[in-house]
Jmol script that loads the backbone (N, CA, C; Angstrom):
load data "model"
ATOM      1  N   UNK A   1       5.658   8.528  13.046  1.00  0.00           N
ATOM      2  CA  UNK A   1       6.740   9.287  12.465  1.00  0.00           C
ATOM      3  C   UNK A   1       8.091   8.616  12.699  1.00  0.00           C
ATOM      4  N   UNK A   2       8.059   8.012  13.908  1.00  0.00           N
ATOM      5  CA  UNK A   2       9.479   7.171  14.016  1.00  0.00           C
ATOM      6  C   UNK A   2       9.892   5.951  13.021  1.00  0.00           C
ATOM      7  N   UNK A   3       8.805   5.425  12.479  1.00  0.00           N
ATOM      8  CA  UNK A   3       9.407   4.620  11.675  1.00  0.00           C
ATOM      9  C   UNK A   3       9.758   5.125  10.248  1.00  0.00           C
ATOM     10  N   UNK A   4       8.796   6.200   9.895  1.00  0.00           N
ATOM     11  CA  UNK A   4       9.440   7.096   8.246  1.00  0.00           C
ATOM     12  C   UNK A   4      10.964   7.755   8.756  1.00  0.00           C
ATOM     13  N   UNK A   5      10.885   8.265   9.990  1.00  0.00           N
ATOM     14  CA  UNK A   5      12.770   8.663  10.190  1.00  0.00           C
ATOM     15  C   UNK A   5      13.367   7.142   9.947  1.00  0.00           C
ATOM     16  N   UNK A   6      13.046   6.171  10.715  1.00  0.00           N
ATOM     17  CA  UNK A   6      13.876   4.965  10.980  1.00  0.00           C
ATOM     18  C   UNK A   6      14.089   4.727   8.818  1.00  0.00           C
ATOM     19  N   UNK A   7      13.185   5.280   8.016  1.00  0.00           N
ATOM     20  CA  UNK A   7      13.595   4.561   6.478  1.00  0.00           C
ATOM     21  C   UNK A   7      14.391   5.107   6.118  1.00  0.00           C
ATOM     22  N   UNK A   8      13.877   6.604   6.214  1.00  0.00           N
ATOM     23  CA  UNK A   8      14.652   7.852   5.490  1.00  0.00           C
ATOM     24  C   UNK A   8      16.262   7.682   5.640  1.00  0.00           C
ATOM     25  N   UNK A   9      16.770   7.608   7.210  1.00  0.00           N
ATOM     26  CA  UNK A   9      17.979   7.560   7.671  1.00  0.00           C
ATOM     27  C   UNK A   9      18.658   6.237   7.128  1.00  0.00           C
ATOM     28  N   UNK A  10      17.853   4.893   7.187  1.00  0.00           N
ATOM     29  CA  UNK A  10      18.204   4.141   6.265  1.00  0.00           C
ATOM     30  C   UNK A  10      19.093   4.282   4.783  1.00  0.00           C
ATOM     31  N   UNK A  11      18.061   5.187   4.058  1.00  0.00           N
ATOM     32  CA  UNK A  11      18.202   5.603   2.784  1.00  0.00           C
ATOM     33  C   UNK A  11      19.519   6.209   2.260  1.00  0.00           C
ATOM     34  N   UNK A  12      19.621   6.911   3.346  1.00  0.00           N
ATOM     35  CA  UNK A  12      21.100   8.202   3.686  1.00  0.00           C
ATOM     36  C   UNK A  12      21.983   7.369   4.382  1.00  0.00           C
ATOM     37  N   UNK A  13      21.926   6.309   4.756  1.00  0.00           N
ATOM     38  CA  UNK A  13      23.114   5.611   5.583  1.00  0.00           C
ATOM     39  C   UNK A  13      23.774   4.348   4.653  1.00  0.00           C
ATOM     40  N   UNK A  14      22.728   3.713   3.444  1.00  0.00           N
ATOM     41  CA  UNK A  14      23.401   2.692   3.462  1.00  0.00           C
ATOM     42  C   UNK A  14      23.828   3.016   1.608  1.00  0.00           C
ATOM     43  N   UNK A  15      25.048   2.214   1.979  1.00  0.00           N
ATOM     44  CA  UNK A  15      25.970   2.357   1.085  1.00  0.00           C
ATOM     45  C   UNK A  15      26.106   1.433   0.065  1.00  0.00           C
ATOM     46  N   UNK A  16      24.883  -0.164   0.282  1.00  0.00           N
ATOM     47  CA  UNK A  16      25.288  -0.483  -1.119  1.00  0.00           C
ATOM     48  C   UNK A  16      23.747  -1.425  -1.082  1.00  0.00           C
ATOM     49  N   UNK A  17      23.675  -2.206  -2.179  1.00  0.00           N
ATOM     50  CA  UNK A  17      22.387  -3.087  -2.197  1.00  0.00           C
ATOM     51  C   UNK A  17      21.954  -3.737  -1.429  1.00  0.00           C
ATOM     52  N   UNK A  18      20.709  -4.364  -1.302  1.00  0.00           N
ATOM     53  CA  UNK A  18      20.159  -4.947  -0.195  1.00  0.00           C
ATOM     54  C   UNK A  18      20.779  -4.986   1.902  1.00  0.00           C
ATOM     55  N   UNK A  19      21.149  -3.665   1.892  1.00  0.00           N
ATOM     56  CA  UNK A  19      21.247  -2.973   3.248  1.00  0.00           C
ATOM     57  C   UNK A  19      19.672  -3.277   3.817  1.00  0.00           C
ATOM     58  N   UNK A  20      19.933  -3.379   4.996  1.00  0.00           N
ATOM     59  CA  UNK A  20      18.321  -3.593   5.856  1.00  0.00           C
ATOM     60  C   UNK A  20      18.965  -3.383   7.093  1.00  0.00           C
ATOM     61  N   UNK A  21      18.004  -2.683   7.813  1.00  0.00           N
ATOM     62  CA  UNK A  21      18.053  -2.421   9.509  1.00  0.00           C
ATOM     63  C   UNK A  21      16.579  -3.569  10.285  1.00  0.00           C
ATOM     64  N   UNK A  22      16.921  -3.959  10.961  1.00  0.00           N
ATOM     65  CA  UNK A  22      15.726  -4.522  12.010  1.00  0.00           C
ATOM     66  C   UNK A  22      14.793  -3.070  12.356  1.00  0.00           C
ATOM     67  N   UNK A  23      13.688  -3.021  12.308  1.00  0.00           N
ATOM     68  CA  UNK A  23      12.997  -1.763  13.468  1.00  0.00           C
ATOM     69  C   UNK A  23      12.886  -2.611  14.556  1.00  0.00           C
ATOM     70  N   UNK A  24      12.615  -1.062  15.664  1.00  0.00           N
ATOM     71  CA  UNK A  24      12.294  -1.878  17.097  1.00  0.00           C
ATOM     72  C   UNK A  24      10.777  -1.645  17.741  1.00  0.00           C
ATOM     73  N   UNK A  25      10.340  -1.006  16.331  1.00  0.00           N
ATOM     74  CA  UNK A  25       8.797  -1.055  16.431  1.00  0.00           C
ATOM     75  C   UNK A  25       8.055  -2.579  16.818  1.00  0.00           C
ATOM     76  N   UNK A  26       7.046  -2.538  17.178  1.00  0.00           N
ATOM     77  CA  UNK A  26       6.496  -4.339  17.244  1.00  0.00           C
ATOM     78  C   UNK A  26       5.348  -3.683  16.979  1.00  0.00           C
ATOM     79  N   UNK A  27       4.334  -5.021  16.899  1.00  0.00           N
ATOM     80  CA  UNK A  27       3.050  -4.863  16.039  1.00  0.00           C
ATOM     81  C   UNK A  27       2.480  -4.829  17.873  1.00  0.00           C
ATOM     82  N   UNK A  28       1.139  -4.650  17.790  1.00  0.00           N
ATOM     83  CA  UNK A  28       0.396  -4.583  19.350  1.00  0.00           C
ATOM     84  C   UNK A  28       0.454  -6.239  19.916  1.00  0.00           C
ATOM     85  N   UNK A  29       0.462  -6.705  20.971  1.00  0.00           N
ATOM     86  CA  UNK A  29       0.329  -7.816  21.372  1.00  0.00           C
ATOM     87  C   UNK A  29      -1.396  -8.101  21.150  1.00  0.00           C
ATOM     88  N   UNK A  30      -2.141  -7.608  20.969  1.00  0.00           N
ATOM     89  CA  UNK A  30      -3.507  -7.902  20.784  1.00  0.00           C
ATOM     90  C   UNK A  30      -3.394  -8.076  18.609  1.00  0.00           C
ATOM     91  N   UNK A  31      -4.333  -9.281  18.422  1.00  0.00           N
ATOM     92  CA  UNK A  31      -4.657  -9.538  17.153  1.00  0.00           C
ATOM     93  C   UNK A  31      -5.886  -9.444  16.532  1.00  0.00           C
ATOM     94  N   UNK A  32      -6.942  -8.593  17.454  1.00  0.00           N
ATOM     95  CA  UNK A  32      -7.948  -8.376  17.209  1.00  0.00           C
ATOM     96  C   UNK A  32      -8.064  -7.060  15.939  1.00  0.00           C
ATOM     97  N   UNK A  33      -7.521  -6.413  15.462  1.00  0.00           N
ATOM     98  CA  UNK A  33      -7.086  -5.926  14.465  1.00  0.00           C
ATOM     99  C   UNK A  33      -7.315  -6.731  13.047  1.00  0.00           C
ATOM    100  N   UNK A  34      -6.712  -7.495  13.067  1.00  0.00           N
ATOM    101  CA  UNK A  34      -6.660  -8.963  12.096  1.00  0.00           C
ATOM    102  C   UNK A  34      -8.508  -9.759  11.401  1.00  0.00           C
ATOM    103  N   UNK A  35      -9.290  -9.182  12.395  1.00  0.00           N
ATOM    104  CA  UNK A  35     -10.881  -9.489  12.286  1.00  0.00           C
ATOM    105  C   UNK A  35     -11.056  -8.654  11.124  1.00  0.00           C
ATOM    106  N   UNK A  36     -10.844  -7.530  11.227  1.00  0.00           N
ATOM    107  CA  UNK A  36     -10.959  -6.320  10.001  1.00  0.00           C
ATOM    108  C   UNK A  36     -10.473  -6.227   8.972  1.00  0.00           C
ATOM    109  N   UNK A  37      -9.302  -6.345   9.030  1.00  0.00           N
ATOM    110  CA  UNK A  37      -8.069  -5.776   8.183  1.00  0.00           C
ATOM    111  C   UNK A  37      -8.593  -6.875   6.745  1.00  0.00           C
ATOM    112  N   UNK A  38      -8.405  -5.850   6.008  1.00  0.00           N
ATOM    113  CA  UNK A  38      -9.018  -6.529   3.898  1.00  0.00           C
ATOM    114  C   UNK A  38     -10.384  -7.265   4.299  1.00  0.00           C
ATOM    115  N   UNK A  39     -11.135  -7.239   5.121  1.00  0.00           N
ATOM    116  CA  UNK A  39     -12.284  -7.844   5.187  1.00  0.00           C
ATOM    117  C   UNK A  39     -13.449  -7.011   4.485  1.00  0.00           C
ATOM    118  N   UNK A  40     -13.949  -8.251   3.536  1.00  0.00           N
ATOM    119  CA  UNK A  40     -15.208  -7.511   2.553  1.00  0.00           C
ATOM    120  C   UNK A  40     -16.393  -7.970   3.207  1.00  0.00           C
ATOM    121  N   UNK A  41     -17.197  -7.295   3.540  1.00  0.00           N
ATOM    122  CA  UNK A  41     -18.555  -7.435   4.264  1.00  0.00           C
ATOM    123  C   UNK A  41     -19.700  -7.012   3.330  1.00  0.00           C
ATOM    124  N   UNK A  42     -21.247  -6.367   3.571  1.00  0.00           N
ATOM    125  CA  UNK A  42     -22.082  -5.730   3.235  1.00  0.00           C
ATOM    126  C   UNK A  42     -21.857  -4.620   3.358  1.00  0.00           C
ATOM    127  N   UNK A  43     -21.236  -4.086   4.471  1.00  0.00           N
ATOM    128  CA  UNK A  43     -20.906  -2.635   4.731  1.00  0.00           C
ATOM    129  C   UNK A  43     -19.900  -2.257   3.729  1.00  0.00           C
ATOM    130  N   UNK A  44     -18.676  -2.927   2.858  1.00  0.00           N
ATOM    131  CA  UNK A  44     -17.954  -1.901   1.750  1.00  0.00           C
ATOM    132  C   UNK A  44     -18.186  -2.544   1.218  1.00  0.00           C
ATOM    133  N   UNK A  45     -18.728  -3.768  -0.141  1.00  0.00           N
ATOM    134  CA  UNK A  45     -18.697  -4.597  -0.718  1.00  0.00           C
ATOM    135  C   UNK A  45     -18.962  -3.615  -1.965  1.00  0.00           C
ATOM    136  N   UNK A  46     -20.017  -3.053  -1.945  1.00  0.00           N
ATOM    137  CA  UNK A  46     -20.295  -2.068  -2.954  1.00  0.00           C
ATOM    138  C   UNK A  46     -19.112  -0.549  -3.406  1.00  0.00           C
ATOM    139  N   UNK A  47     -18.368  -0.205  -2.087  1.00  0.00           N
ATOM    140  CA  UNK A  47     -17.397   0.692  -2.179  1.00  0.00           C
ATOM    141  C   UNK A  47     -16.011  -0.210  -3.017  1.00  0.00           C
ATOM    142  N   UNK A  48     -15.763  -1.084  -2.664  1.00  0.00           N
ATOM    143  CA  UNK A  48     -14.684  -1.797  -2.992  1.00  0.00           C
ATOM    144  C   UNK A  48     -14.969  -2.272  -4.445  1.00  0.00           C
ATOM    145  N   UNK A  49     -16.598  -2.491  -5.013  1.00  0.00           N
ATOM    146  CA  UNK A  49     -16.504  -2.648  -6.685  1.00  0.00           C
ATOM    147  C   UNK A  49     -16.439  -1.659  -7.268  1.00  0.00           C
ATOM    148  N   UNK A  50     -16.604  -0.623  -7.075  1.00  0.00           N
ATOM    149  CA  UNK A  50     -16.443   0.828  -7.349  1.00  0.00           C
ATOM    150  C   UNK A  50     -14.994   0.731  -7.530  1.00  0.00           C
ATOM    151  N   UNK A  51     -14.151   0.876  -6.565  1.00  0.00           N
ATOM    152  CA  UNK A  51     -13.024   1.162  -6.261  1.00  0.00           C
ATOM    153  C   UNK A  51     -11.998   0.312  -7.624  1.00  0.00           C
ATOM    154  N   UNK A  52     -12.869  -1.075  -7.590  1.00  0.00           N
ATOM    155  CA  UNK A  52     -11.926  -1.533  -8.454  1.00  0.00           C
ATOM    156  C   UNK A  52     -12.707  -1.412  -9.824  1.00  0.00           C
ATOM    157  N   UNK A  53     -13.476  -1.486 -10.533  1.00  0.00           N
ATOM    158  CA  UNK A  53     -14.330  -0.535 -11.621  1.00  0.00           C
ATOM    159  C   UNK A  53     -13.631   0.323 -12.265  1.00  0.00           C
ATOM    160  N   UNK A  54     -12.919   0.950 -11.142  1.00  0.00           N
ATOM    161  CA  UNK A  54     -12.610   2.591 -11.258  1.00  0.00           C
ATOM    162  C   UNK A  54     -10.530   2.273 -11.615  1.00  0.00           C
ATOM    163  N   UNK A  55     -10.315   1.985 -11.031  1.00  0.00           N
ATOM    164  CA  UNK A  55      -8.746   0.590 -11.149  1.00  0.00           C
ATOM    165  C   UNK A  55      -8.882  -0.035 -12.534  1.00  0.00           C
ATOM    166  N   UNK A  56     -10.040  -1.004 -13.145  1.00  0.00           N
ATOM    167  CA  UNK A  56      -9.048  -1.303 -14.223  1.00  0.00           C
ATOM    168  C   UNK A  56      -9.615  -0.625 -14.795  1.00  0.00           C
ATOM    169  N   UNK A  57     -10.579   0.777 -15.358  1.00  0.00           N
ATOM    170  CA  UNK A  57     -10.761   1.560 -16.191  1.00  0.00           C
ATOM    171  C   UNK A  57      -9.362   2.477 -16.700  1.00  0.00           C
ATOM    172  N   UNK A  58      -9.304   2.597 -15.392  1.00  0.00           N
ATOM    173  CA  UNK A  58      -8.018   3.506 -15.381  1.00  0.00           C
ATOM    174  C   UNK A  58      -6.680   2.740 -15.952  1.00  0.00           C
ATOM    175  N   UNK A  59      -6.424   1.499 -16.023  1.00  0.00           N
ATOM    176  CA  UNK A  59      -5.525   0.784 -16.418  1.00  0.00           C
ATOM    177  C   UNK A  59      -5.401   0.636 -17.912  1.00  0.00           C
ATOM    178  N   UNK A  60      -7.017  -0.005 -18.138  1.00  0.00           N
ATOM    179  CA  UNK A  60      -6.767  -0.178 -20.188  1.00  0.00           C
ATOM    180  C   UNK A  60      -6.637   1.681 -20.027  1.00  0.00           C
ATOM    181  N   UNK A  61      -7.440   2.722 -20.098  1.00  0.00           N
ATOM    182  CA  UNK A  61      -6.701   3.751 -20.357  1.00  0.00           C
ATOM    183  C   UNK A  61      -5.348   4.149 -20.151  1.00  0.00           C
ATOM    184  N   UNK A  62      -4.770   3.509 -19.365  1.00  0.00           N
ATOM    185  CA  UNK A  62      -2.991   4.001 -19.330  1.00  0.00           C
ATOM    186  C   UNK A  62      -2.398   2.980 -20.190  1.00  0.00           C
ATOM    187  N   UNK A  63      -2.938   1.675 -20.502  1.00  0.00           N
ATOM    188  CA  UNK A  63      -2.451   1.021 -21.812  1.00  0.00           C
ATOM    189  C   UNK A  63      -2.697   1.368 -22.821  1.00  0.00           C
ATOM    190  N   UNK A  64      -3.758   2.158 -23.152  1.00  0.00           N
ATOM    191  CA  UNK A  64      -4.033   2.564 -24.907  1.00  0.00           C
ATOM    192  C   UNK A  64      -3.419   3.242 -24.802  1.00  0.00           C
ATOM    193  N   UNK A  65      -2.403   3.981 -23.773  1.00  0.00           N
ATOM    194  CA  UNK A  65      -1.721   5.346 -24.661  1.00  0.00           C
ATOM    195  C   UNK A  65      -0.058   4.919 -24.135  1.00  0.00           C
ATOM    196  N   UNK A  66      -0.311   3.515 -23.986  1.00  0.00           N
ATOM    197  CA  UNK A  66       1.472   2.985 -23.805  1.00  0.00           C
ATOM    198  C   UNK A  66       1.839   2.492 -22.802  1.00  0.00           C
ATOM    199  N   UNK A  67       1.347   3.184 -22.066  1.00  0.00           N
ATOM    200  CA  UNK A  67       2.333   2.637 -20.337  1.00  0.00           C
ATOM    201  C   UNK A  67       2.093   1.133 -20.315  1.00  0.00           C
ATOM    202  N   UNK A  68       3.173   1.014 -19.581  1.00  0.00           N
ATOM    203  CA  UNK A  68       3.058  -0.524 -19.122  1.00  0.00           C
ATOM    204  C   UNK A  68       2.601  -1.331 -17.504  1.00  0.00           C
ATOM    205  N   UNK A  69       2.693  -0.013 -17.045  1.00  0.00           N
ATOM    206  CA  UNK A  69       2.056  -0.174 -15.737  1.00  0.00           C
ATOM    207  C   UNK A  69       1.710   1.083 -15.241  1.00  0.00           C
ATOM    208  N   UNK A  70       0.077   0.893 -14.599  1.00  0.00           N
ATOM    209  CA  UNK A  70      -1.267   2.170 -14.385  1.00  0.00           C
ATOM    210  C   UNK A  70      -0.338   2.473 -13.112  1.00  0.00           C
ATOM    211  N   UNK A  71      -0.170   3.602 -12.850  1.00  0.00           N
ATOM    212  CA  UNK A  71       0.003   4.383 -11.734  1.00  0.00           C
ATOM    213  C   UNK A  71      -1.054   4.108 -10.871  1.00  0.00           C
ATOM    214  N   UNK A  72      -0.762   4.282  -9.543  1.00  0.00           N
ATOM    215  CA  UNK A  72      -1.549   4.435  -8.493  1.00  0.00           C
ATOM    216  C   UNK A  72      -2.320   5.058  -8.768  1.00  0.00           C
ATOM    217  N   UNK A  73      -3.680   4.833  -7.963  1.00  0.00           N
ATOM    218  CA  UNK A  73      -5.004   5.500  -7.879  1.00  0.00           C
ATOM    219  C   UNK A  73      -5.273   6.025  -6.237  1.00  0.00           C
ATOM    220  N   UNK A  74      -5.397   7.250  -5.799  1.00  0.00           N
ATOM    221  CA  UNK A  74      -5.906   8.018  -4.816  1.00  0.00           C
ATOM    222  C   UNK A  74      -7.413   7.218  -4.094  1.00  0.00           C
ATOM    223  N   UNK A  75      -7.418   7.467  -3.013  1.00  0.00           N
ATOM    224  CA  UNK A  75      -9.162   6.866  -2.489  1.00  0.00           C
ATOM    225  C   UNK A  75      -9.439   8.070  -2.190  1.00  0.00           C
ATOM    226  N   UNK A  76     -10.673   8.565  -2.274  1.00  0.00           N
ATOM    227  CA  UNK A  76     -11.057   9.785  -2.102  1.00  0.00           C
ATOM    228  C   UNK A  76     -11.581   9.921  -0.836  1.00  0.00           C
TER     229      UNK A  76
END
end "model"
wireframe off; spacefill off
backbone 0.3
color backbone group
């Protein structure tokens, strides 16, 4: 929650374009995190073609009726 206050207050504080604050959040000193993170295995390989299946279906449908760019898609 401290870092959505640290944007929000951002948002409400700055007064003209490209304003930026440093956070004083840090990432963990451990990088074992990094093994996982976007990694496609056997275990989601099949969830993740779904997922995207389901992504550009949804895309030519938001182009046949105009848009120029598909809105976000929810993971259920």
């Amino acid at each position: 929650m401290k870092i959505i206050h640290q944007a929000l207050s951002l948002l409400e504080e700055a007064h003209e374009a490209n304003t930026y604050r440093r956070s004083p959040c840090i990432w963990s000193e451990e990088n074992n995190w990094r093994d996982e993170y976007l990694h496609i295995n056997e275990g989601n390989r099949e969830e993740l073609a779904q997922l995207g299946k389901a992504r550009r279906h949804q895309q030519a449908q938001e182009k046949s009726h105009g848009k120029k760019r598909a809105s976000m898609i929810s993971q259920m």
